[in-house]
MDTraj code that builds the backbone (N, CA, C; nanometers):
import mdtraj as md
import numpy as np

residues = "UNK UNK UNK UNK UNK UNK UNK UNK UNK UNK UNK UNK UNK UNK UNK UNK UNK UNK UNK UNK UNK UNK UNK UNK UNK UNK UNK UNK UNK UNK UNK UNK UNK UNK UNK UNK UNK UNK UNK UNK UNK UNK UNK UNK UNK UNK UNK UNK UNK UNK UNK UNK UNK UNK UNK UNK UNK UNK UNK UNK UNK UNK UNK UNK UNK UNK UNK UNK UNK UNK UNK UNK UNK UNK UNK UNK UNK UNK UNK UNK UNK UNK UNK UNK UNK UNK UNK UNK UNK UNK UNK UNK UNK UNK UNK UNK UNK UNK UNK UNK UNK UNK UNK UNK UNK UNK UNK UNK UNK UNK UNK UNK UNK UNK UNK UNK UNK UNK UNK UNK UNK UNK UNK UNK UNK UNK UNK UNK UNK UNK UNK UNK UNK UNK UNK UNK UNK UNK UNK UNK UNK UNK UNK UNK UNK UNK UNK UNK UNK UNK UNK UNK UNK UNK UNK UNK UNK UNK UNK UNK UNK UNK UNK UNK UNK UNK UNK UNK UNK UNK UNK UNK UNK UNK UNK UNK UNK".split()
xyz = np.array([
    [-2.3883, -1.1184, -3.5079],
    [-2.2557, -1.1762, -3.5021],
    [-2.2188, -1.2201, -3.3596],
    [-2.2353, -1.1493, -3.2705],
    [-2.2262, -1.1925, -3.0985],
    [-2.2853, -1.3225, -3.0896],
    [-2.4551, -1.3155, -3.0881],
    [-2.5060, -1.4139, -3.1117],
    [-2.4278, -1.6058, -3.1742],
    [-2.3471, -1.5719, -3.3120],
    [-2.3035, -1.6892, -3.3836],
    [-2.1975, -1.7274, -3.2463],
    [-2.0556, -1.6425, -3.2517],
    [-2.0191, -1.6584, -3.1337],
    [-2.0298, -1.6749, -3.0530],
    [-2.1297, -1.6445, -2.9522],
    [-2.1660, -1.7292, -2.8316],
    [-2.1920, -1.8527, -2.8355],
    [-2.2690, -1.9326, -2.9962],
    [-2.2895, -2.0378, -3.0042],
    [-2.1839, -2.1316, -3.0384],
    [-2.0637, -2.0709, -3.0881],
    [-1.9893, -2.1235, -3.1513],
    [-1.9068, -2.1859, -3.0132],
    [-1.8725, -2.0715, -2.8670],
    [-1.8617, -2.1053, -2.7724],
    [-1.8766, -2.2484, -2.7130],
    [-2.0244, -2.2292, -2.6970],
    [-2.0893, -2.3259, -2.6719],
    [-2.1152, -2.4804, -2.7197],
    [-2.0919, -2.4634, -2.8522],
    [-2.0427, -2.5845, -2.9314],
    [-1.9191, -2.6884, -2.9084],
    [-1.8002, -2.5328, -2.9224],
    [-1.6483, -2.5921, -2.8378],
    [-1.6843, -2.6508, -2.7517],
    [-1.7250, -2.6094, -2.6316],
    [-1.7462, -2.6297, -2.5107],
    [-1.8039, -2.7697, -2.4771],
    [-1.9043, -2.8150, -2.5284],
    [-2.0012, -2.9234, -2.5435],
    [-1.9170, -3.0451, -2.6324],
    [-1.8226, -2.9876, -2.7245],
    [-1.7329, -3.1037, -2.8047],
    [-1.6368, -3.1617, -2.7341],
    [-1.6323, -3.0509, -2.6666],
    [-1.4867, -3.1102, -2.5862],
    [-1.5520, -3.1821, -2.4743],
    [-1.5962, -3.1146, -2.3919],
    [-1.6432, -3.2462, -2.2924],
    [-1.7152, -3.3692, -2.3981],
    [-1.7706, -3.3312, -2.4711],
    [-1.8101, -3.5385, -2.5005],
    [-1.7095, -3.6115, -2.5562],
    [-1.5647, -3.4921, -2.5933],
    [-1.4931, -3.6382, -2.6474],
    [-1.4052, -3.6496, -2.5189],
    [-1.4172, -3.5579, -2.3837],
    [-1.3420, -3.5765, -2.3204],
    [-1.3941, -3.7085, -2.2050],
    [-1.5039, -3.7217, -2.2297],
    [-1.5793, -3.8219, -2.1591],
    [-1.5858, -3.9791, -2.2631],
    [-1.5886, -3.9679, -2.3799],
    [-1.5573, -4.0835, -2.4890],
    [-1.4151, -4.1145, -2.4924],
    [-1.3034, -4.0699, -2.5311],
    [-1.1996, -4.0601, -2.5543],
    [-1.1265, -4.1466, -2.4690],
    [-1.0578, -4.2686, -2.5405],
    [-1.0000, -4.3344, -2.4717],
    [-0.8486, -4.2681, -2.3884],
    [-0.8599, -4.3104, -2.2699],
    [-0.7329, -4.2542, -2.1566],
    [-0.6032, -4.2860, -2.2059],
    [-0.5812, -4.3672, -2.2996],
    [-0.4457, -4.4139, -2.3474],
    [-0.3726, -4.3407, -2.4437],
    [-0.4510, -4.2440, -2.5686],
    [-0.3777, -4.1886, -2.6416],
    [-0.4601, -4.0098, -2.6128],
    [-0.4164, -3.9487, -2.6809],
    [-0.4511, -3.8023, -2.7219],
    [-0.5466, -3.8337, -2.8638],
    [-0.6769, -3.7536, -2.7919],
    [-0.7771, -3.7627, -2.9006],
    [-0.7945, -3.6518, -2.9762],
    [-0.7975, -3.6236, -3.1046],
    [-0.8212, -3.5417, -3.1676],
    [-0.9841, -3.5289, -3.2135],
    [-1.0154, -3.3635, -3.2023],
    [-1.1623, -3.3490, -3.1623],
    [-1.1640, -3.2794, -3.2742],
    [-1.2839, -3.3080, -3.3712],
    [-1.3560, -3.1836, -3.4637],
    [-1.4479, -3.1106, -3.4094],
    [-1.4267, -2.9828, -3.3728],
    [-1.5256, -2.9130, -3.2836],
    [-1.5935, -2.8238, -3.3293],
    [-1.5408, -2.7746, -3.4781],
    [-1.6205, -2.6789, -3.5429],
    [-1.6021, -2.6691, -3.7395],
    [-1.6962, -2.6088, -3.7783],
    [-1.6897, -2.6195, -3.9405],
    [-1.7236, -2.4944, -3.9368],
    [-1.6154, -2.4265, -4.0715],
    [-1.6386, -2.2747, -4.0666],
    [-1.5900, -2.2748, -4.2370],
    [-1.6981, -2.2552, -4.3226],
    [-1.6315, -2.2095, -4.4497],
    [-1.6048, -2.3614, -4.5051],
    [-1.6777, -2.4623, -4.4652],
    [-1.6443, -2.6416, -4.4823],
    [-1.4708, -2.6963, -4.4431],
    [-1.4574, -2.6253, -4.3530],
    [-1.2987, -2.6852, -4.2995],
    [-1.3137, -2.6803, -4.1617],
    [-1.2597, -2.8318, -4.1434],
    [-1.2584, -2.8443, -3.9774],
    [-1.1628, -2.8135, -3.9197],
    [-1.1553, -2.7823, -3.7749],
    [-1.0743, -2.7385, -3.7482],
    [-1.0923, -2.7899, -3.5869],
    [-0.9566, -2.8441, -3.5849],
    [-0.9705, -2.9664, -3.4549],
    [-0.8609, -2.9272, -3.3998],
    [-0.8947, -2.9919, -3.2390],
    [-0.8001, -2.9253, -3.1996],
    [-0.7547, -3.1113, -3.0630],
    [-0.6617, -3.0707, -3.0105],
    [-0.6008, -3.2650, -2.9622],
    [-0.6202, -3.1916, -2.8112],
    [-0.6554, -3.3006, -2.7403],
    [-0.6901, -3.3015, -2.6304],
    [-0.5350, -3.4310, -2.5245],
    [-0.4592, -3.3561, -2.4683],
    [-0.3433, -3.4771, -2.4815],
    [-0.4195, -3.5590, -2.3311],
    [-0.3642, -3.6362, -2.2788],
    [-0.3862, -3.7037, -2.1784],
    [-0.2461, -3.7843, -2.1466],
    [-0.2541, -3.8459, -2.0149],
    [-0.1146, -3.8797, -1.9776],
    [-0.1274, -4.0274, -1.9535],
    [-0.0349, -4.1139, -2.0479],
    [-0.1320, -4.2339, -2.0030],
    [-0.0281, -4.3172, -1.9361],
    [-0.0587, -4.3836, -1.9139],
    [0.0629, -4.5087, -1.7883],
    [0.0969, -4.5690, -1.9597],
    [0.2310, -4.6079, -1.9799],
    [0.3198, -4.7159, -2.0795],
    [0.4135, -4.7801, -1.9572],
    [0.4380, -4.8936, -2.0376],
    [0.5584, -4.9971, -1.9462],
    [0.6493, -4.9367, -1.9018],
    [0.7486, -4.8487, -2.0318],
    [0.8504, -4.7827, -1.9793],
    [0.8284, -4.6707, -1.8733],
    [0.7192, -4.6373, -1.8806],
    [0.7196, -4.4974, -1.7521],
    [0.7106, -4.6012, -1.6192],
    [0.5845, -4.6736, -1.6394],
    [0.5926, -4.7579, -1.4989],
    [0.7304, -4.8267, -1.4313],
    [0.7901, -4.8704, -1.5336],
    [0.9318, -4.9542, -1.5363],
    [1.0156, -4.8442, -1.4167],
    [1.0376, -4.7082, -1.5307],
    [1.1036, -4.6331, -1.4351],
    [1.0382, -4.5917, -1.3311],
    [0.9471, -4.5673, -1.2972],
    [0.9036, -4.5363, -1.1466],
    [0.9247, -4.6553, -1.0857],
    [0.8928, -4.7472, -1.0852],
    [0.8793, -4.8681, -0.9704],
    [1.0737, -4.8965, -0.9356],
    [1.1120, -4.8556, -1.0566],
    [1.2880, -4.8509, -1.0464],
    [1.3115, -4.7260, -0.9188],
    [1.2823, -4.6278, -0.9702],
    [1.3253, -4.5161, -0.8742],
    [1.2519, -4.5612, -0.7422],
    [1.1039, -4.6228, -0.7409],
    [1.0753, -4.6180, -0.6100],
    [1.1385, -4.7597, -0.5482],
    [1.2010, -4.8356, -0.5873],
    [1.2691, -4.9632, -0.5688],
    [1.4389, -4.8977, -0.4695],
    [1.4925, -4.8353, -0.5853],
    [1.5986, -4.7511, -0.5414],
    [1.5721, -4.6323, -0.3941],
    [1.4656, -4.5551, -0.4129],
    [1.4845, -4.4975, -0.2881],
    [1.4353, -4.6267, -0.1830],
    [1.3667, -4.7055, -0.1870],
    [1.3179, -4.7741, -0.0925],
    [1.4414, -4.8832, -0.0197],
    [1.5620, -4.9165, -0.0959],
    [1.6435, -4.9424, -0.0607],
    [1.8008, -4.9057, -0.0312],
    [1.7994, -4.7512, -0.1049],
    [1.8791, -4.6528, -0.0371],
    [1.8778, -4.5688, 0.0877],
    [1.7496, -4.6356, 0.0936],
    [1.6689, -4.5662, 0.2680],
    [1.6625, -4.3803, 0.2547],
    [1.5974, -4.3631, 0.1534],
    [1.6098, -4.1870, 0.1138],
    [1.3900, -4.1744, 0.1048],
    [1.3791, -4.1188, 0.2222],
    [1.2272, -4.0789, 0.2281],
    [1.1842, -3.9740, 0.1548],
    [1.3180, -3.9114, 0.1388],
    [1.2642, -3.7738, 0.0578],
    [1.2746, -3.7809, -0.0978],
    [1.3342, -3.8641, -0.1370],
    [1.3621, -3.9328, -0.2828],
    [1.2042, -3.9756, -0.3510],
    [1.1655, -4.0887, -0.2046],
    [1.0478, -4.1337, -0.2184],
    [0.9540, -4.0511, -0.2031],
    [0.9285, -3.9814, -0.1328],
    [0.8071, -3.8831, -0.1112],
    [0.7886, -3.8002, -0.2607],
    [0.9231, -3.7833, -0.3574],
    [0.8692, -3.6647, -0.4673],
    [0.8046, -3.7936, -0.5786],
    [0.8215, -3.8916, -0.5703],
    [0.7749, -3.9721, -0.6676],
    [0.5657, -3.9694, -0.6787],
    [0.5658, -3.9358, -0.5611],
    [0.4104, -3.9194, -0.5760],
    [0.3362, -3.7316, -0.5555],
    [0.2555, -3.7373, -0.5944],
    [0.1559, -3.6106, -0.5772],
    [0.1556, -3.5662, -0.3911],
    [0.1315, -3.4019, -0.3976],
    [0.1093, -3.3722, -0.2664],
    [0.0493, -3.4414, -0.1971],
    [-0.0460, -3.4664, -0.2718],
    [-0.1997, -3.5128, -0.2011],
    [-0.1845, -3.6486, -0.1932],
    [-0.1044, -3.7155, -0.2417],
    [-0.1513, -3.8668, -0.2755],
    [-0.1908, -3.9854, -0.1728],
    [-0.2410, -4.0878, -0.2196],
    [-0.2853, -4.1255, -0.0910],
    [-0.2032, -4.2673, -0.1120],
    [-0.1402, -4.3598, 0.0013],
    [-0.0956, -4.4895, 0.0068],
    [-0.1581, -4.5941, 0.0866],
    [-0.1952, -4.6589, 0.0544],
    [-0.2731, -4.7930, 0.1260],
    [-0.1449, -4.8953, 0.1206],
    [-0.0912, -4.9631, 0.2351],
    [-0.0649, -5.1164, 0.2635],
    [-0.1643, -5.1930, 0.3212],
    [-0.2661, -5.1460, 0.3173],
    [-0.3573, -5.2555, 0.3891],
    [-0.4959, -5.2158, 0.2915],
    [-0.5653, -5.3294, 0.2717],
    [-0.6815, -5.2599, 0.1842],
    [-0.8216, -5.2286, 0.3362],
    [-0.7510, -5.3118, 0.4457],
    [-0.8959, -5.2344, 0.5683],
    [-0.8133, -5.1349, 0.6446],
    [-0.7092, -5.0751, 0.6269],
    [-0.6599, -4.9897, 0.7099],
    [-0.6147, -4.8145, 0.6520],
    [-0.6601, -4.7368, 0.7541],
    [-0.6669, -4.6082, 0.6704],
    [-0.5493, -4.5964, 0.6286],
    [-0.5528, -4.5162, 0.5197],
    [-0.4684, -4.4960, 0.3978],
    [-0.3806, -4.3858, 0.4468],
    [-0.2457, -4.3794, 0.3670],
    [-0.1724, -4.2472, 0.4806],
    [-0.2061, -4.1186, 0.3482],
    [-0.1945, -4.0362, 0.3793],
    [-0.2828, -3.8959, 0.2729],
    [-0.1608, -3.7889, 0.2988],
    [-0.0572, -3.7810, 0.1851],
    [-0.0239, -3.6577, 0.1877],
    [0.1420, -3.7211, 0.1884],
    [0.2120, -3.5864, 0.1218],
    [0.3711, -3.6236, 0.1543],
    [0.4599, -3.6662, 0.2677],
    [0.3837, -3.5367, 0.3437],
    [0.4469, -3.4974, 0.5145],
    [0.4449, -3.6620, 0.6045],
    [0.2865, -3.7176, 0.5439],
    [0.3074, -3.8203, 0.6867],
    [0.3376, -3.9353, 0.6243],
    [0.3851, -3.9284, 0.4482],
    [0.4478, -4.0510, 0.3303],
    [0.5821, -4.0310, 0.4310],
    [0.6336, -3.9134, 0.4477],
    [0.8042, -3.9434, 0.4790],
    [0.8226, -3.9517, 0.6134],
    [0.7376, -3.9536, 0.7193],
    [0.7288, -3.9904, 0.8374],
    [0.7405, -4.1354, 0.8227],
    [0.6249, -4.1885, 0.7773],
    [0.6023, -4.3383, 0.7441],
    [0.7696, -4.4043, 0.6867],
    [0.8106, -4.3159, 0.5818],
    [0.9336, -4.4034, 0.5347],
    [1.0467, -4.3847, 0.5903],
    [1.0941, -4.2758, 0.7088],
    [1.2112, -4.2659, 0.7639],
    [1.1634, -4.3431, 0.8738],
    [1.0527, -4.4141, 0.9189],
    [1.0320, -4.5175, 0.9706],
    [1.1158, -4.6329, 0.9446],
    [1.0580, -4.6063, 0.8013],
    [1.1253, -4.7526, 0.7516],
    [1.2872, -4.7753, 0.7330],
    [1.3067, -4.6358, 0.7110],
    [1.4587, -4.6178, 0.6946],
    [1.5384, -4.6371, 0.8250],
    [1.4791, -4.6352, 0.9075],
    [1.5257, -4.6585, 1.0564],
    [1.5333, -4.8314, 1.0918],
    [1.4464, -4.8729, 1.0776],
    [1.4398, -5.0398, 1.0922],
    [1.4403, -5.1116, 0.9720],
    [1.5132, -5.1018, 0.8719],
    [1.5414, -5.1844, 0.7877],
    [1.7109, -5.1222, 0.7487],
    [1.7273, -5.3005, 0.7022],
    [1.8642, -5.2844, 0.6107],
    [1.8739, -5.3511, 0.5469],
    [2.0284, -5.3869, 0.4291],
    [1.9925, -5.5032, 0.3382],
    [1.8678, -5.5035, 0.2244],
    [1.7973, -5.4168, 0.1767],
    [1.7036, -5.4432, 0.1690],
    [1.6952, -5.4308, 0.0094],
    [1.6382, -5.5662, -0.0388],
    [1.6394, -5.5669, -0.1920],
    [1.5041, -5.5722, -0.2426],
    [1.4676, -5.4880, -0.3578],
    [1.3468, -5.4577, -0.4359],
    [1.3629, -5.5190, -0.5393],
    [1.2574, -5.6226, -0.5941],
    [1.2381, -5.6314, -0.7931],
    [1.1205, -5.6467, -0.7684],
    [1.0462, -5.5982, -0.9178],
    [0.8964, -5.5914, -0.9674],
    [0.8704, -5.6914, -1.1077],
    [0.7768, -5.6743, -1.1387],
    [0.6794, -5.7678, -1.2583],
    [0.6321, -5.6769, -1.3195],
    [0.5873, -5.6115, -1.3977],
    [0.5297, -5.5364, -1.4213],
    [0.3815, -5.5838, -1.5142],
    [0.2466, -5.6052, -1.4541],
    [0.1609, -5.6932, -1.5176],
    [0.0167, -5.6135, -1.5696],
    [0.0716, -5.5062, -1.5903],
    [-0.0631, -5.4387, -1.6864],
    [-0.0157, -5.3041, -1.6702],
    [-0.0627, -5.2497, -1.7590],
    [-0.0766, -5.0763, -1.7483],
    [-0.1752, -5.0211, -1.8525],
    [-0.2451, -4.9604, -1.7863],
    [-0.4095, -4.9162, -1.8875],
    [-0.4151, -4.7685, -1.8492],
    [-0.4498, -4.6861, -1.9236],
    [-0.4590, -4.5798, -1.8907],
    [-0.4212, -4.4716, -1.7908],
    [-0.4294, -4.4538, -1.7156],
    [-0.3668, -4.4204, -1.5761],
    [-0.3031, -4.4786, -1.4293],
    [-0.2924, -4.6161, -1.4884],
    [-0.2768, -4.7094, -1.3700],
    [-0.2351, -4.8239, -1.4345],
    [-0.0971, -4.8957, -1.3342],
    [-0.0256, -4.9956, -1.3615],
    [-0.0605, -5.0433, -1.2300],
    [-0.0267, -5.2486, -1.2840],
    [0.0068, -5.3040, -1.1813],
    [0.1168, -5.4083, -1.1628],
    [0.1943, -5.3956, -1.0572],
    [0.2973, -5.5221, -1.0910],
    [0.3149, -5.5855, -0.9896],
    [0.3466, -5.7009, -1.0128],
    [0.4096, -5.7960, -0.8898],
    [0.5427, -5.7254, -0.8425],
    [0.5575, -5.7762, -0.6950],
    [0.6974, -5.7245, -0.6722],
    [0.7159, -5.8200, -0.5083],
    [0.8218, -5.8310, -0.5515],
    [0.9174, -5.8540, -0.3745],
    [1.0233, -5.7840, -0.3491],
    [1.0406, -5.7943, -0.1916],
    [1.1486, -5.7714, -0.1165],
    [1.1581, -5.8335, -0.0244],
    [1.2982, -5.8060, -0.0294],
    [1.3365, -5.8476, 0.0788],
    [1.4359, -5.7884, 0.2399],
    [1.4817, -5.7636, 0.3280],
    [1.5695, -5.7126, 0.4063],
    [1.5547, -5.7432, 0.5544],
    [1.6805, -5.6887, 0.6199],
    [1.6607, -5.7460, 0.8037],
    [1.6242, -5.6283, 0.8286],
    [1.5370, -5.6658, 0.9528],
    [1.4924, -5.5833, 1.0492],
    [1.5495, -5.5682, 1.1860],
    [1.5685, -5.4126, 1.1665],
    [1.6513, -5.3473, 1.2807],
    [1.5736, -5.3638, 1.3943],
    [1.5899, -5.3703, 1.4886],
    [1.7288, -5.4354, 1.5724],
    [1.7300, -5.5707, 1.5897],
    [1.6006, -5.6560, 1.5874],
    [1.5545, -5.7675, 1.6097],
    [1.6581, -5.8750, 1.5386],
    [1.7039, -5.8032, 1.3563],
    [1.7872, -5.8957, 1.2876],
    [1.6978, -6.0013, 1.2484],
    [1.5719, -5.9563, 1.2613],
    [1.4980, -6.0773, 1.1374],
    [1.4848, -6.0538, 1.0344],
    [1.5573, -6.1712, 0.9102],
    [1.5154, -6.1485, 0.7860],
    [1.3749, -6.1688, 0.7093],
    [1.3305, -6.1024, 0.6349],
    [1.1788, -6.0564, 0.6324],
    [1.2087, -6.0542, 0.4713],
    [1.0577, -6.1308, 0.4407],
    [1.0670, -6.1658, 0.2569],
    [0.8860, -6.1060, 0.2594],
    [0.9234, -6.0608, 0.1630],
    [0.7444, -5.9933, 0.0842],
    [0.7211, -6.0106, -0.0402],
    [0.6325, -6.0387, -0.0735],
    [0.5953, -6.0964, -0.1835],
    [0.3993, -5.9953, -0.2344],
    [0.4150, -5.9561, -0.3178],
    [0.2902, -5.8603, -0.3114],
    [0.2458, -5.8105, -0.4104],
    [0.1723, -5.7563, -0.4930],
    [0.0775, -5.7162, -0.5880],
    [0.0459, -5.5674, -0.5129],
    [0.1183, -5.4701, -0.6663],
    [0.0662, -5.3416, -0.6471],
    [-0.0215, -5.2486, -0.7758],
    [-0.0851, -5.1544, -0.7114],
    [-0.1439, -5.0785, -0.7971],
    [-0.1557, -4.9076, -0.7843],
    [-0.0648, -4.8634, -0.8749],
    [-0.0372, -4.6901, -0.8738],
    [-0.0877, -4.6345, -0.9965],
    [-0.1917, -4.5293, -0.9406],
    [-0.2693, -4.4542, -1.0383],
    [-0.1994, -4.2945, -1.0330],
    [-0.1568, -4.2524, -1.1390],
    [-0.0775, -4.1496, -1.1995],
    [-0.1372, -4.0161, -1.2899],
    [-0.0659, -3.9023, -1.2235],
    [-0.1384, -3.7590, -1.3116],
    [-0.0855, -3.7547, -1.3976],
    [-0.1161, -3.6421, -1.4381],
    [-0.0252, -3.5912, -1.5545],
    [0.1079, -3.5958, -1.6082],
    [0.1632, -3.5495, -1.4731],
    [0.2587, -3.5020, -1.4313],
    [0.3387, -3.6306, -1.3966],
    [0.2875, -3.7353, -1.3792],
    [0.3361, -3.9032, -1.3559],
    [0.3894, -3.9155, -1.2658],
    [0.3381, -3.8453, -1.1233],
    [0.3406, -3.9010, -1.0070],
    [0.2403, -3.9886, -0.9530],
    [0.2469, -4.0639, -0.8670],
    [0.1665, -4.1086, -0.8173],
    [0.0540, -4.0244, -0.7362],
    [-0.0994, -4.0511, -0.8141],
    [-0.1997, -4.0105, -0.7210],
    [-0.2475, -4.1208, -0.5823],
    [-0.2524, -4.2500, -0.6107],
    [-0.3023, -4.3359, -0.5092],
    [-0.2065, -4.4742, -0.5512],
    [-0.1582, -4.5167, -0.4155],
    [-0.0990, -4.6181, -0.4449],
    [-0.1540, -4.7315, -0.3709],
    [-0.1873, -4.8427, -0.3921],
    [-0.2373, -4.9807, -0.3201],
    [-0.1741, -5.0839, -0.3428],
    [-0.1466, -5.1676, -0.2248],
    [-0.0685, -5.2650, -0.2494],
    [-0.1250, -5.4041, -0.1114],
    [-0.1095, -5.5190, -0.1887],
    [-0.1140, -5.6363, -0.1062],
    [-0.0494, -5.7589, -0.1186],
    [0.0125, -5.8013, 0.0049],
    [0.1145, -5.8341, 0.0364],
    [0.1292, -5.9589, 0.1403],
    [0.1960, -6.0104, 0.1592],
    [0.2185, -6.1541, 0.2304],
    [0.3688, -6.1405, 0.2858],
    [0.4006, -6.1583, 0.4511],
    [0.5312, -6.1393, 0.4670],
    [0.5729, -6.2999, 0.4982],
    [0.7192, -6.3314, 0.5181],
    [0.7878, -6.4564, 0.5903],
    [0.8934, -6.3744, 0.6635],
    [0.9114, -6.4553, 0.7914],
    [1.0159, -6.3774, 0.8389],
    [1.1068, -6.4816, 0.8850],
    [1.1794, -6.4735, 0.9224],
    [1.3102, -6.5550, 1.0543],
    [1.4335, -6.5075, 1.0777],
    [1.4988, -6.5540, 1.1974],
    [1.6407, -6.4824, 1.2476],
    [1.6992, -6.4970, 1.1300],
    [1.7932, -6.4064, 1.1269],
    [1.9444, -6.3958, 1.0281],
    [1.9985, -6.4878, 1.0109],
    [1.9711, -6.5844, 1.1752],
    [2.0684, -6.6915, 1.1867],
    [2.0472, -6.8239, 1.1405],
    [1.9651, -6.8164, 1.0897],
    [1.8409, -6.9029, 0.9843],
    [1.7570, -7.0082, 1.1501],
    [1.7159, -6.9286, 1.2810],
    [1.6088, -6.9649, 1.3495],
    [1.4990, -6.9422, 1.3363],
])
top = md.Topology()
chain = top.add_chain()
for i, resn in enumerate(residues, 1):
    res = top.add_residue(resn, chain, resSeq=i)
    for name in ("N", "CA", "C"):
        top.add_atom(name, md.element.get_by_symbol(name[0]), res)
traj = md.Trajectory(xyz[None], top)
């Protein structure tokens, strides 16, 4: 009897990783992992997948802190660890601590500053959308337009694990020089 059990173990064990490696990232797969007495008995494996509406609201909240000038708003929207790229050749910033350094940066030299997105795919753990902004820059008073294509890959938990983004700026005085 030990013996059946250990195998039976081992069976679970082996079912679940192959449907966890087959199993498409978008829904919760339900696994038959064992037959006992001719009845299966399955068990769902959930997964967290990116939909429009979740992306919608994050890129909203991160739209909103990014123009309420709140770093710490922004910093919980992603994972401890997470990593942010604005540049695809420049190192990536890694972690909350130096996300809200980076954005009370930003909160310091910007004002005015308006966010909208596109929202142009979402597959499994990762959306991407168009987006601009716009706002002046402190102290200089140049108005500054961005225009850019992003991509945020998401846990469980639907924070952001890695965010990438690329981008094109215009700038000129306030005073339209």
């Amino acid at each position: 009897m030990k013996y059946r059990s250990a195998v039976n173990i081992v069976l679970v064990s082996t079912s679940l990783f192959a449907a966890w490696l087959i199993m498409p990232a978008r829904a919760a797969a339900i696994v038959p992992y064992h037959r006992r007495e001719g009845r299966s008995v399955r068990v769902a494996i959930a997964t967290h997948a990116v939909d429009s509406a979740h992306f919608a609201s994050w890129l909203t909240a991160y739209g909103r802190a990014w123009s309420e000038r709140k770093p710490d708003a922004m910093v919980m929207l992603f994972a401890p660890d997470a990593t942010y790229r604005e540049d695809p050749f420049g190192p990536a910033t890694v972690g909350r601590a130096a996300m809200r350094a980076d954005w009370t940066d930003i909160a310091e030299h910007q004002r005015d500053i308006h966010f909208n997105f596109e929202v142009l795919s979402e597959t499994g753990q990762r959306g991407i959308a168009h987006w601009t902004a716009s706002f002046v820059r402190r102290p200089s008073k140049d108005a500054v337009q961005l225009d850019g294509i992003l991509m945020a890959t998401f846990n469980s938990a639907g924070q952001c694990t890695e965010f990438r983004e690329w981008w094109h700026r215009r700038s000129r005085k306030e005073n339209g020089t």
